[in-house]
N, C-alpha and C positions, 0 to 999 in steps of 0.2 A: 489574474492570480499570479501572484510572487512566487515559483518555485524554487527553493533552495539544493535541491538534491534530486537527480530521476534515476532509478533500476530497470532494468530491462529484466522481465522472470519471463518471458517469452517461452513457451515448449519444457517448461517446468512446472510439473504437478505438486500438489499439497505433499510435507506443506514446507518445501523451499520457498516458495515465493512472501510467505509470514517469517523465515527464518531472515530471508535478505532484508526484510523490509524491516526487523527486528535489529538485524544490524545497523541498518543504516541510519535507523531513528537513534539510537546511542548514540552517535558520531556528530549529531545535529543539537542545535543549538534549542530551548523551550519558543514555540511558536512557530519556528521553521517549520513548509510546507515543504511534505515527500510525496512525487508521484509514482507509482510504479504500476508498470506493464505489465498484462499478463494474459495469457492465452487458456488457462484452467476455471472451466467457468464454475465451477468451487469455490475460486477466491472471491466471490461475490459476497458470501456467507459467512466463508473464512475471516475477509478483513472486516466486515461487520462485528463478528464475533471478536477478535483480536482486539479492536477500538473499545470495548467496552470491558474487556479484563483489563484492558493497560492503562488506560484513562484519554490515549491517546483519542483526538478528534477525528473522526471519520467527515471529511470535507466534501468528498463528493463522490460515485461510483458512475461512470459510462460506461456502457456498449458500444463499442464501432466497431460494426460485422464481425467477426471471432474474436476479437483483444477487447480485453476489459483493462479498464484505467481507475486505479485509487489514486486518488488524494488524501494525504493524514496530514495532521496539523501535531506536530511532538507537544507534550504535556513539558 
């Protein structure tokens, strides 16, 4: 997987971690893959829900021991 852009929202709770990723998909080009980190296991549901008001693609979600990892593909 091709990433374009990574954030770290590490030790940042809802809903920063939708705000940076909200930013930084602006910034990105249509098709560019964002991943971003994060420690609030919230954003599990968050970027699910985010990816389907924004049209953005939700690419993938892991768990590795307490961090959670999205992948979005910008619309």
């Amino acid at each position: 997987m091709d990433i374009h852009k990574e954030i770290d929202t590490r030790g940042l709770n809802c809903p920063l971690p939708i705000l940076k990723a909200k930013k930084a998909l602006a910034d990105m080009d249509s098709g560019e893959l964002l991943k971003v980190l994060a420690t609030d296991s919230g954003s599990l549901r968050d970027f699910q829900a985010f990816a389907k008001q924004t049209g953005n693609e939700l690419v993938e979600q892991q768990t590795v021991g307490e961090e959670f990892i999205h992948v979005l593909r910008r619309r």
